[in-house]
C-alpha positions as CSV (number, residue, x, y, z in Angstrom):
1,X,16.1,-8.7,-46.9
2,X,17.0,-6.1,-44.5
3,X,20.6,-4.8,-43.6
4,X,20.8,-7.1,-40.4
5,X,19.7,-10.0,-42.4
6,X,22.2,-9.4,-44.7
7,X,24.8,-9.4,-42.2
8,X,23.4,-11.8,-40.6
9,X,24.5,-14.4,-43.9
10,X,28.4,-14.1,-42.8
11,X,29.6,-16.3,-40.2
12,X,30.6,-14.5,-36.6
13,X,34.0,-15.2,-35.7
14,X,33.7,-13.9,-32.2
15,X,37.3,-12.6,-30.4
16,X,39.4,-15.2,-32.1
17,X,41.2,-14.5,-35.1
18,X,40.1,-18.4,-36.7
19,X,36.6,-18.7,-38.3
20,X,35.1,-22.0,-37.0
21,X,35.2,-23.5,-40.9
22,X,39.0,-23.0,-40.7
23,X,39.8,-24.4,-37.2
24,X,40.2,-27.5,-36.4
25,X,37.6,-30.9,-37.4
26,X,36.2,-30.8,-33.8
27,X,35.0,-27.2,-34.9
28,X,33.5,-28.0,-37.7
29,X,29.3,-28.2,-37.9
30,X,28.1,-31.3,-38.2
31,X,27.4,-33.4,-41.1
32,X,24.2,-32.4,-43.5
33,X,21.2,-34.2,-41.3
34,X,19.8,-37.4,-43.6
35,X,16.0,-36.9,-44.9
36,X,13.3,-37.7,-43.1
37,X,13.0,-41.6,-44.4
38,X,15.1,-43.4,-46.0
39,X,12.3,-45.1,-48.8
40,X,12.7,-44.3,-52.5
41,X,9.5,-42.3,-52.5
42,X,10.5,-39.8,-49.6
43,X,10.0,-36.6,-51.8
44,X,12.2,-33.8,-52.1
45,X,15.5,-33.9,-49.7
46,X,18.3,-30.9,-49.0
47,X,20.7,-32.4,-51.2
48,X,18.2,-32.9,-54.1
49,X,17.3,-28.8,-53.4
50,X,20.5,-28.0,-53.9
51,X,21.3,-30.3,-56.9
52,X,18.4,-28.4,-58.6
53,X,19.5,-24.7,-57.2
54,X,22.6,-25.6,-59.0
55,X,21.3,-24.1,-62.4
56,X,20.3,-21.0,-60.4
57,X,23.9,-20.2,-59.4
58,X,22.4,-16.7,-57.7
59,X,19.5,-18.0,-55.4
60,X,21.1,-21.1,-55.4
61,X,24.3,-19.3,-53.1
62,X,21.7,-17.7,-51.3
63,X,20.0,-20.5,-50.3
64,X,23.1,-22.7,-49.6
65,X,24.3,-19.6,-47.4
66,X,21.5,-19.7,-45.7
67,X,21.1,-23.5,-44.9
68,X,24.9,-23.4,-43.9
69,X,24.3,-20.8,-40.9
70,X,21.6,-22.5,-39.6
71,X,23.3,-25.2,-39.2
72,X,26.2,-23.2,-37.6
73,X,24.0,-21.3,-35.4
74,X,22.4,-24.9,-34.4
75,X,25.7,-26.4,-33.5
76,X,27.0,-23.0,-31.7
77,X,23.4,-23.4,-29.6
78,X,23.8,-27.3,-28.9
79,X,27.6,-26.3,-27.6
80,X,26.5,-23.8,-25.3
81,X,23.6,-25.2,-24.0
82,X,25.7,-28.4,-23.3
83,X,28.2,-26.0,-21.4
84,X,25.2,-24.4,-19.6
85,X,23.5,-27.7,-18.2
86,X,20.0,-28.1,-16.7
87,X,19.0,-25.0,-16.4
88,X,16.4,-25.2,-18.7
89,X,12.1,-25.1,-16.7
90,X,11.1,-22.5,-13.8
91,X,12.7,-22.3,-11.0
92,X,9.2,-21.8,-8.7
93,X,6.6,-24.5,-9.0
94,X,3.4,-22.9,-10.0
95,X,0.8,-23.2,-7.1
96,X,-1.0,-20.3,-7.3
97,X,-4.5,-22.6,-7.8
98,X,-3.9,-24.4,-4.4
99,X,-6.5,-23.4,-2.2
100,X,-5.8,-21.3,0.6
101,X,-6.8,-22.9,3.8
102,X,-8.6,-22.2,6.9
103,X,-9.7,-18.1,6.2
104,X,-7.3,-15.4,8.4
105,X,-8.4,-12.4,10.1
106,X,-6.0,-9.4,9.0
107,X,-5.6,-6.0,9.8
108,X,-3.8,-3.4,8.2
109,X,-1.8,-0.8,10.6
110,X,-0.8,2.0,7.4
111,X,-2.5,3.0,4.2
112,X,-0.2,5.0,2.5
113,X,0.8,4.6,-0.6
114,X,2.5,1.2,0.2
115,X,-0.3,0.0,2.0
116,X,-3.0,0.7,-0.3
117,X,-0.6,-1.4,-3.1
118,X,-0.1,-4.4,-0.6
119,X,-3.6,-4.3,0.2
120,X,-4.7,-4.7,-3.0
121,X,-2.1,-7.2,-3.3
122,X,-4.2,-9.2,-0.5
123,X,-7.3,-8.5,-2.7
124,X,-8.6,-5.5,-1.7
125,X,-9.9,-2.2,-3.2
126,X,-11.8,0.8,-2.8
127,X,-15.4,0.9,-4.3
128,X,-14.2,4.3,-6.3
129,X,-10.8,2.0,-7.6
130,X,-13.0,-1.1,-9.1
131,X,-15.7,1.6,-10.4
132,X,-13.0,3.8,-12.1
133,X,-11.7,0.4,-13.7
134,X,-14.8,-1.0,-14.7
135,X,-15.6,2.6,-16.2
136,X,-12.1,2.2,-18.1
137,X,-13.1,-1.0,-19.6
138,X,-16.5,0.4,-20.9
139,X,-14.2,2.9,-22.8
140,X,-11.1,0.6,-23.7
141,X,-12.0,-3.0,-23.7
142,X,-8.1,-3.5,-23.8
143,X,-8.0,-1.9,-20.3
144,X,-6.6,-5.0,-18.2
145,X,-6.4,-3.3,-14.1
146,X,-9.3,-4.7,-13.3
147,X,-8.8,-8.1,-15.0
148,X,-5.5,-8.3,-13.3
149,X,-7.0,-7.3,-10.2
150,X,-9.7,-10.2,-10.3
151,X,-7.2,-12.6,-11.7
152,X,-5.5,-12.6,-8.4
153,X,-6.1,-16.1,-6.9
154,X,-8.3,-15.3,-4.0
155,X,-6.0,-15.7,-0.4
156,X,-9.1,-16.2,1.9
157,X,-9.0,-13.2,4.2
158,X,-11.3,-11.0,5.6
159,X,-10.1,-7.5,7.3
160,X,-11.1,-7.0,10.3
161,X,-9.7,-4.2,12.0
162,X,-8.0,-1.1,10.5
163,X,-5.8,1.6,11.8
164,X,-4.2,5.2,10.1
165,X,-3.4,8.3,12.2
166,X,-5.1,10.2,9.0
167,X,-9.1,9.8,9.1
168,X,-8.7,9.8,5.1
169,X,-7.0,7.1,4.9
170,X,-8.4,5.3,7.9
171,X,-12.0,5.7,5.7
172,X,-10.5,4.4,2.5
173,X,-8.7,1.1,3.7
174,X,-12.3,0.5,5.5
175,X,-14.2,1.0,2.3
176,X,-12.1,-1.4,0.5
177,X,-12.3,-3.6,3.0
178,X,-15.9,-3.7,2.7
179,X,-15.9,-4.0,-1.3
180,X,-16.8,-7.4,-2.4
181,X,-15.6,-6.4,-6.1
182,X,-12.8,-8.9,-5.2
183,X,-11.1,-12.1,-5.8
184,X,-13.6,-14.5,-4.5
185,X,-15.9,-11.9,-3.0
186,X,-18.8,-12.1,-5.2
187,X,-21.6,-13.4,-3.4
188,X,-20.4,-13.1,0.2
189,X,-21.6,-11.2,2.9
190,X,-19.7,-7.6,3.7
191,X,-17.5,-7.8,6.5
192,X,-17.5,-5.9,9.7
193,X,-14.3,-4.0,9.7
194,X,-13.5,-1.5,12.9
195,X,-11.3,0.9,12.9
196,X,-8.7,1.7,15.8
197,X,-6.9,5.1,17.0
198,X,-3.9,3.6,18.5
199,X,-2.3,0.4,17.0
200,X,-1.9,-1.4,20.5
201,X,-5.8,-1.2,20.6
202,X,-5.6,-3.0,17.2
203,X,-3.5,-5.9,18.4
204,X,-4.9,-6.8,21.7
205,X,-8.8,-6.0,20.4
206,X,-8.3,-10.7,19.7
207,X,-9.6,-9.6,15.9
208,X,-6.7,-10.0,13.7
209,X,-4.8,-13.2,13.9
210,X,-2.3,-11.4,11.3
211,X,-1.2,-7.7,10.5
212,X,0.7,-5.9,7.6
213,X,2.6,-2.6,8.8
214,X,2.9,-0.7,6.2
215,X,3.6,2.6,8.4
216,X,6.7,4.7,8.1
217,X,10.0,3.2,9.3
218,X,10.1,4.9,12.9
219,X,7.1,2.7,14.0
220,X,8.4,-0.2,12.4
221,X,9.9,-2.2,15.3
222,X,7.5,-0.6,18.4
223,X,4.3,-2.3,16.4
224,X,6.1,-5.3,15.0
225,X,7.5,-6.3,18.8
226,X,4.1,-5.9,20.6
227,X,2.5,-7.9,17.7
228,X,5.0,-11.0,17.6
229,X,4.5,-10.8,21.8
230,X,0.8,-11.1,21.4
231,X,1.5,-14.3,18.5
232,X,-0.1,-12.2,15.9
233,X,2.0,-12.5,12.6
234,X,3.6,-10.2,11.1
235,X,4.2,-8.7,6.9
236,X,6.8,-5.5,7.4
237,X,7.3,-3.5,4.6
238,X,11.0,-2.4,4.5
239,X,13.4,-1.1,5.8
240,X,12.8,-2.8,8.7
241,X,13.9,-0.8,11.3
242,X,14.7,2.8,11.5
243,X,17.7,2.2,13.9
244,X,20.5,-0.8,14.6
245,X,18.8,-1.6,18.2
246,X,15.4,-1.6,17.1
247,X,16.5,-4.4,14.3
248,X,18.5,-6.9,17.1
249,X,15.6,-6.0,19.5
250,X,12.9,-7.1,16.5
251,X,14.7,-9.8,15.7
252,X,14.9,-11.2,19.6
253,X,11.0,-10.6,20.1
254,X,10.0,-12.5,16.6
255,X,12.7,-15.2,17.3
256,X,11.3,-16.0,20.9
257,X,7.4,-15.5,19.6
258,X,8.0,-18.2,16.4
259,X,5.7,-16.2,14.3
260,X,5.5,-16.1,10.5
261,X,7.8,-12.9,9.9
262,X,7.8,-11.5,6.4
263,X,9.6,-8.7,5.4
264,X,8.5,-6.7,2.4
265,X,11.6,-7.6,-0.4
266,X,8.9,-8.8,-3.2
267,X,12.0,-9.6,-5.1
268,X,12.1,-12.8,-3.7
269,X,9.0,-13.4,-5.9
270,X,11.2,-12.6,-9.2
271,X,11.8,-15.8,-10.8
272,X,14.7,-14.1,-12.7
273,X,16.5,-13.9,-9.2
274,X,16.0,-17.8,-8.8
275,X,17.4,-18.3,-12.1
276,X,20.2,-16.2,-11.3
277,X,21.1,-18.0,-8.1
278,X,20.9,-21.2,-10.2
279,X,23.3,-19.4,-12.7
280,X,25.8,-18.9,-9.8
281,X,25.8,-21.9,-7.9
282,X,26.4,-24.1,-11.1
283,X,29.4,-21.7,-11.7
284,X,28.6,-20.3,-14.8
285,X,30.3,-16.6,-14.3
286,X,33.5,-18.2,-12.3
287,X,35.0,-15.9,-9.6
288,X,32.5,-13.2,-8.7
289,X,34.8,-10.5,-7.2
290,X,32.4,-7.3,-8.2
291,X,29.0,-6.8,-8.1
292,X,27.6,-3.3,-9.2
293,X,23.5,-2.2,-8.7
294,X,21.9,1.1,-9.1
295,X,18.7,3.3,-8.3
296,X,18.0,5.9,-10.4
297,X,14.9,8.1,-10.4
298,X,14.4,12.1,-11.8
299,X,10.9,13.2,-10.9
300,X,9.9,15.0,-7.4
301,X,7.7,11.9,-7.0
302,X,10.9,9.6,-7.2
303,X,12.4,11.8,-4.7
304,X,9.4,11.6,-2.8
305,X,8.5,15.0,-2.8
306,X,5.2,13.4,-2.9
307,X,1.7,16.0,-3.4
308,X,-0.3,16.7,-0.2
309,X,-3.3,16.2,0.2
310,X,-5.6,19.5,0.7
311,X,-7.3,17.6,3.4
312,X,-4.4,17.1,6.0
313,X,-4.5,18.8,8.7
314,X,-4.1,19.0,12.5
315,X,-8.0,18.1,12.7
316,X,-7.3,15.3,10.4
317,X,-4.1,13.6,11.7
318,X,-2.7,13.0,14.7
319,X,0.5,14.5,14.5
320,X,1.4,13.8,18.4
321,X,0.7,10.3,17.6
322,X,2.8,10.0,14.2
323,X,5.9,11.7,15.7
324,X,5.4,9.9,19.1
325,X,9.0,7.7,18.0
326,X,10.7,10.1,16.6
327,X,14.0,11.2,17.8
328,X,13.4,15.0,17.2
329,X,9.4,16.5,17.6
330,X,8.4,19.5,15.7
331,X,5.2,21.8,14.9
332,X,2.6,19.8,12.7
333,X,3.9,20.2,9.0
334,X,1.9,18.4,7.1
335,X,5.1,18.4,4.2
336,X,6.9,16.5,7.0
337,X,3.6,13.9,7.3
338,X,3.2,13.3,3.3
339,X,7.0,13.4,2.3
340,X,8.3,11.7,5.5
341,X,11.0,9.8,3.5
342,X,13.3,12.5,3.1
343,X,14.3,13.0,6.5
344,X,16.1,10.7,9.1
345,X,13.7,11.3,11.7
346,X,11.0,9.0,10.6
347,X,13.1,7.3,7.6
348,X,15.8,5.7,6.3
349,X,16.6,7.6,3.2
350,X,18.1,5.7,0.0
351,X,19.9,3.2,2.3
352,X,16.8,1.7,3.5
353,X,14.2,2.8,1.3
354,X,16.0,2.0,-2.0
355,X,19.2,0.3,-1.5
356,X,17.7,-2.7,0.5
357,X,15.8,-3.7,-2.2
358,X,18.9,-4.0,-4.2
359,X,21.0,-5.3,-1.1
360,X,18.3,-8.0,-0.8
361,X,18.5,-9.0,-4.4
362,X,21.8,-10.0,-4.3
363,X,21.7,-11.3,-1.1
364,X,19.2,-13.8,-2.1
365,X,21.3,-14.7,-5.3
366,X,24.9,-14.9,-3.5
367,X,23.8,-15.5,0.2
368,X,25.9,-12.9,1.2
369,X,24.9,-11.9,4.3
370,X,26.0,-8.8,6.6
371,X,29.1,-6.9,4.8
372,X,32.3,-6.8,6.7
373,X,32.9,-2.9,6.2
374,X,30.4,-0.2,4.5
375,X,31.4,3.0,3.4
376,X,28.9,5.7,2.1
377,X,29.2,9.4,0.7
378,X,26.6,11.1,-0.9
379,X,25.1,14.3,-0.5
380,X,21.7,16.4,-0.9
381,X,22.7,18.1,-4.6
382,X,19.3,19.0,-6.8
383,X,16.5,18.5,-4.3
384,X,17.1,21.9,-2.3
385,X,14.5,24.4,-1.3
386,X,17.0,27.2,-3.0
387,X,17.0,25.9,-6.1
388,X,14.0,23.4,-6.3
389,X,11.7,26.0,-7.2
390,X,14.0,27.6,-10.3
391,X,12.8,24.6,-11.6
392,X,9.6,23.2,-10.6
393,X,6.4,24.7,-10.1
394,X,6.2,25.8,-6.9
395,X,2.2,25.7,-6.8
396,X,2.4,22.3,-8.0
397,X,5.4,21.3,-5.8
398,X,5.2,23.5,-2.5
399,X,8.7,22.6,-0.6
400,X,9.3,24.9,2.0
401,X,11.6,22.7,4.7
402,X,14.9,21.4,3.9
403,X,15.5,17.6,3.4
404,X,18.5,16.1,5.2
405,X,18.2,12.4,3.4
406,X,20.6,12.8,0.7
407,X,19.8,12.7,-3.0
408,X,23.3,11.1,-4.4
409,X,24.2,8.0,-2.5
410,X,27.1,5.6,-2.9
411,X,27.8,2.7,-0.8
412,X,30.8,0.0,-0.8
413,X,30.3,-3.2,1.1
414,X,33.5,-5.2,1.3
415,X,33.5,-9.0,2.1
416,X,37.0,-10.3,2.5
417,X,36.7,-13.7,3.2
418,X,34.0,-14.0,0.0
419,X,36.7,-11.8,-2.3
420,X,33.7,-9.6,-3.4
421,X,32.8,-6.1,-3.3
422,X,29.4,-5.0,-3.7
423,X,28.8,-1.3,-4.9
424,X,25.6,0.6,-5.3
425,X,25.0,4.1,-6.6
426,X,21.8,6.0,-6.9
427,X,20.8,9.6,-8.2
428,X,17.3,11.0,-7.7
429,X,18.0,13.7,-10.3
430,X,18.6,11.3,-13.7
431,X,16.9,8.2,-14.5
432,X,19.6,6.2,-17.0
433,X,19.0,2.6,-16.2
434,X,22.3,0.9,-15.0
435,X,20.7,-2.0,-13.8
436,X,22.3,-5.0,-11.3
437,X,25.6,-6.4,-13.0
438,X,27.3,-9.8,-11.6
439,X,31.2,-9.7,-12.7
440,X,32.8,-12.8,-12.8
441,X,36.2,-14.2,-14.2
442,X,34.1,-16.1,-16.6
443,X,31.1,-14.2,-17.6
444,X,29.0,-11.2,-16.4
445,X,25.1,-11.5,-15.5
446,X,23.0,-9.3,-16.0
447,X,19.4,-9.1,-13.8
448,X,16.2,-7.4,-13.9
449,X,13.3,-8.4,-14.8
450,X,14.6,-10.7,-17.2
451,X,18.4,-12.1,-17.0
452,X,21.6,-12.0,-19.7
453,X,24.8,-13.2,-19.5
454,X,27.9,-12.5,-21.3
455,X,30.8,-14.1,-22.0
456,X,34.2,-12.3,-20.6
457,X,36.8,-12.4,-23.4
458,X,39.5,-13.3,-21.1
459,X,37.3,-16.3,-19.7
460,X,39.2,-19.7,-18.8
461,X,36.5,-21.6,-19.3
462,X,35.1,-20.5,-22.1
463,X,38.4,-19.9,-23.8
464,X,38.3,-22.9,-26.6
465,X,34.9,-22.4,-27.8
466,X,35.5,-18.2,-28.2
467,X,38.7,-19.2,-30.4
468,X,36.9,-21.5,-32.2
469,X,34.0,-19.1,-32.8
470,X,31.7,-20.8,-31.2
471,X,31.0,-18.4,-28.2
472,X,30.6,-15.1,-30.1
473,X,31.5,-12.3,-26.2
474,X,30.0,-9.4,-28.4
475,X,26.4,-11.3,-28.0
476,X,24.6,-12.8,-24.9
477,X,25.9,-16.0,-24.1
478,X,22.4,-16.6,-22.8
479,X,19.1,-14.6,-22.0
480,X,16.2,-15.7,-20.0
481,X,12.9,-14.3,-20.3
482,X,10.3,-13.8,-17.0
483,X,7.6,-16.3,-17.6
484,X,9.5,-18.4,-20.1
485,X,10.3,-22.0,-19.9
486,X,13.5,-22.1,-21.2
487,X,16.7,-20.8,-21.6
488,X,18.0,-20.0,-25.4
489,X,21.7,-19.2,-26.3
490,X,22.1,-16.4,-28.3
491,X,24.2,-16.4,-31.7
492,X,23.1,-13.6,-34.1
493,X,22.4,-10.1,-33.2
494,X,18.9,-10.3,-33.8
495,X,18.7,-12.8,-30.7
496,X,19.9,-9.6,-28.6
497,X,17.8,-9.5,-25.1
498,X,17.6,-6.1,-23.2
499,X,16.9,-7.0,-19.7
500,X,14.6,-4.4,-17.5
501,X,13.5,-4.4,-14.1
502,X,11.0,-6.1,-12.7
503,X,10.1,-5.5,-9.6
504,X,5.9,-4.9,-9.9
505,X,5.0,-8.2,-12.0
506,X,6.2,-11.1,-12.1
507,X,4.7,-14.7,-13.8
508,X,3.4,-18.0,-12.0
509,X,2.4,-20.6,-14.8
510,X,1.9,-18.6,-17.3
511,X,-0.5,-16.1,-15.2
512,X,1.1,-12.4,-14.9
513,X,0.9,-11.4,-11.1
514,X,2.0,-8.2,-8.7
515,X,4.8,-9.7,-6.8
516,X,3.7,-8.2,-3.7
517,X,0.4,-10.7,-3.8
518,X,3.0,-13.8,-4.5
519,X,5.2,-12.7,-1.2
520,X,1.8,-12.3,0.8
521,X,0.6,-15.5,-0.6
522,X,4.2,-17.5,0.8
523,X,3.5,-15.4,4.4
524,X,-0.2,-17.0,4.5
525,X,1.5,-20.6,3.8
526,X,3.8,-20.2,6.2
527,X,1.1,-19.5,8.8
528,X,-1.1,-22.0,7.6
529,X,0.8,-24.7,7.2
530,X,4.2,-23.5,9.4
531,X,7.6,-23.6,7.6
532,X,9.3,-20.3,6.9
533,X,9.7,-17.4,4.1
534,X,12.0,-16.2,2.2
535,X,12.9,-12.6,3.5
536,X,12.2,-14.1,7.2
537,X,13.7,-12.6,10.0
538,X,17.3,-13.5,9.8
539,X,17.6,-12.4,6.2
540,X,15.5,-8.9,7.7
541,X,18.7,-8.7,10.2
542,X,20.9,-8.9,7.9
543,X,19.3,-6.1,5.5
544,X,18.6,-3.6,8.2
545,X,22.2,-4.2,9.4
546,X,23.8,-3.7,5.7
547,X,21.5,-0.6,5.5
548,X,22.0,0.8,8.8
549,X,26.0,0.4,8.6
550,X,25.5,2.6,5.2
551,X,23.4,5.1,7.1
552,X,26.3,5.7,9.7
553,X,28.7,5.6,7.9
554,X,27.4,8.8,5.6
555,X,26.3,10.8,9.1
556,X,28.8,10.2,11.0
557,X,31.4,10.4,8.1
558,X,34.2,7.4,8.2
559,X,33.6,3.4,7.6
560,X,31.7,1.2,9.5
561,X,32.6,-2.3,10.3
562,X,30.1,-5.3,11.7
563,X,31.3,-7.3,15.1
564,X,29.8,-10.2,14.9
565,X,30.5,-11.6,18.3
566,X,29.4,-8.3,20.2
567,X,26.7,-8.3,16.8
568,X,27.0,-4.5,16.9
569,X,28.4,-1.8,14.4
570,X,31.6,-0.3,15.5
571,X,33.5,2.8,13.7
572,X,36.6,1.9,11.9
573,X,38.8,4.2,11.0
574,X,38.6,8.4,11.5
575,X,36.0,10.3,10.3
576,X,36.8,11.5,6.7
577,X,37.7,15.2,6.4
């Protein structure tokens, strides 16, 4: 027996100062459960055990120590589970196995690193990916990229038209394209595929009845307009807009249009996020007046000081082209092309890049909406060219130009009339995981990946059972696990659940899936068989909004508030000395 075994054998008390044997009868565990049968030949029952342990007064304690806590820990889990309700099965209905419909032509304007991910997401890959994982296998028969790649139920598409300012990367999304290593692809014949210069070619060439833009943010709303006007549907990667106009001018054309809109939260796909809306609405954490979620990152990568590639060039991208929307236009840099994130001009920085995800997340748990005021501070503090290169290499990690998207962000969304505050914090220079923390008058959530929730000690409603000992508030009141079935109380340390992100993966019946191909998936149903998604375009106003207000408020240095009858951001208050 281990240490935590052995302290596993005494009896948590939890905050009270009454041990549930000592309180009162309705405390007390229930009686010793009857044998099996009741016939005179039933065998060996618990109270004839214990009769015979009697003459082994060590093991026989141990034994009747043992049997006792289990049935403490039983009762504890039938009480809280009873508190809980039905919140016990999935909260999406598997249909990953229903066929896909009628086949859709789609093109993909953007292969970056985003877009190669979504489009392998829609079940496409290069030749050189599905050789290199094939080769992998042949090496490590545990190597599971390609089986997870080929697992992915097959969506019925077919690209059809392709378009990247950077020939590389034009090339590549054409190859896989082409590559029948695919879900369902074995057998059929290799498409024709065309690639375009200019994306209005793309989307008035009549081949693609939908498009994924998976460009950066500046040529988010010129491409996603002209496609909604020519009624091809639209999968935008976030943030969706660069600016506050562009999103209410975006949000007018795909309104008037009735497209399929999806925009690229793949959260929604978390089933962790369900369960925690499900947590919410049955009023499990009481009064939620503080909600706290976090990005933190500490490699160049994370602060997307991204490599560049050798082959980038004038001759190789149209530079003209890429900075054609943006607000300021300067000599080709190809550091500016690869590592467009960090500056304003063609991005939105950690407000749109990283905090919308987390904005979106709780948005889809609390139905929030668009903040009444935003304030943001933050600051460019590690990721500077004077001091970048004291500590990385600076062959590895050439950084000549100065970033102006800042590498410390903190926002605070107020909502009056909901009584709620919603902070988020991020650093690019330390990776500590903080996580997404619901705080209520009753319990705290916890969500990532996987969802815990705790017990406050001051709690109303839970007040009886943590006197009694029942609710122990120094262990998870609950856990559940992505891709379980069920929810389990928790009552010894050893039941302890660390929740982690989960923002890649996520499960449908049992069958472990990229998110990204589940959100594409719901965008194909919806054009298929009409209906809406989840991040449509209403909840994309309301997350470029929240973003944008977070974005001003840090340039222009004071709070921001939202009008929603002139729907515009106004200034509130001086600007901050």
């Amino acid at each position: 027996m281990n240490s935590e075994e052995m302290n596993n054998t005494s009896e948590p008390t939890g905050t009270g100062s009454t041990s549930p044997e000592e309180s009162t009868p309705e405390a007390s565990p229930p009686p010793t459960p009857p044998t099996q049968s009741g016939g005179a030949d039933d065998g060996v029952g618990r109270r004839d055990i214990l009769k015979a342990l009697a003459g082994v007064p060590f093991v026989g304690w141990i034994f009747w120590r043992a049997l006792r806590k289990k049935g403490l820990d039983d009762y504890r889990k039938e009480q809280i589970l009873e508190e809980l309700g039905d919140l016990q099965g999935p909260s999406f209905v598997s249909d990953i196995h229903h066929p896909a419909g009628e086949k859709i032509r789609l093109g993909i304007i953007g292969y970056g690193g985003e877009g190669n991910w979504l489009t392998r997401c829609a079940g496409f890959a290069t030749k050189a990916t599905t050789d290199a994982w094939t080769e992998a296998v042949a090496r490590d028969p545990g190597h599971t990229a390609l089986r997870d790649f080929m697992n992915q139920p097959d969506l019925n598409l077919e690209i059809t038209a392709v378009c990247d300012v950077f020939d590389n990367r034009a090339e590549a999304v054409m190859d896989a394209a082409r590559n029948t290593t695919r879900p369902g692809g074995e057998g059929k014949p290799v498409p024709e595929v065309k690639r375009y210069r200019h994306y209005r070619d793309l989307l008035a060439s009549g081949d693609v009845d939908a498009v994924i833009i998976a460009t950066p943010d500046h040529w988010h709303s010129r491409m996603a307009i002209e496609a909604a006007r020519q009624g091809i549907h639209v999968y935008l990667e976030k943030a969706m807009t660069r600016t506050e106009q562009e999103a209410l001018d975006l949000h007018r054309a795909v309104t008037e249009a009735g497209i399929a809109f999806q925009l690229g939260h793949q959260n929604r796909q978390i089933e962790s996020h369900e369960k925690a809306r499900e947590v919410v609405e049955r009023g499990i954490l009481g009064d939620i007046n503080l909600v706290e979620t976090t990005t933190n990152r500490n490699t160049p990568g994370g602060a997307w000081v991204y490599g560049i590639d050798p082959e980038g060039s004038p001759e190789t991208i149209d530079w003209e082209l890429f900075q054609e929307p943006a607000p300021h236009h300067v000599p080709f840099s190809a550091e500016r092309f690869f590592r467009w994130r960090c500056w304003f001009d063609y991005g939105t920085g950690l407000s749109g890049d990283l905090f919308s995800h987390e904005y979106d997340s709780v948005n889809q748990i609390l139905h929030l909406g668009i903040p009444e005021r935003v304030s943001a501070t933050g600051g460019i503090y590690f990721y500077r060219t004077d001091r970048f290169h004291d500590i990385f290499d600076p062959e590895e990690y050439p950084m000549q130009e100065n970033r102006d998207v800042p590498d410390v962000f903190h926002i605070s969304c107020e909502y009056p009339e909901r009584r709620l505050t919603l902070l988020y914090s991020a650093t690019l220079s330390n990776n500590r995981g903080r996580g997404m923390t619901f705080m209520g008058h009753d319990a705290s959530m916890e969500v990532g990946g996987n969802l815990t929730v705790y017990a406050c000690g001051n709690s109303t409603r839970y007040q009886q059972k943590i006197r009694r000992g029942i609710i122990d508030t120094s262990l998870p009141l609950f856990h559940w696990q992505e891709g379980s079935e069920r929810i389990d109380a928790v009552t010894s340390a050893s039941d302890r659940y660390f929740i982690t992100r989960g923002l890649m993966y996520t499960y449908r019946g049992g069958v472990r899936l990229p998110t990204n191909h589940l959100h594409i998936a719901e965008w194909l149903r919806a054009i298929r068989d009409g209906g809406t998604t989840s991040c449509n375009i209403d909840r994309g106003l309301e997350e470029a909004m929240t973003c944008h207000m977070a974005t001003r408020s840090y340039l222009e240095g004071r709070r921001m508030r939202w009008d929603p009858v002139r729907r515009r951001i106004v200034p509130d208050g001086p600007t901050r000395v």
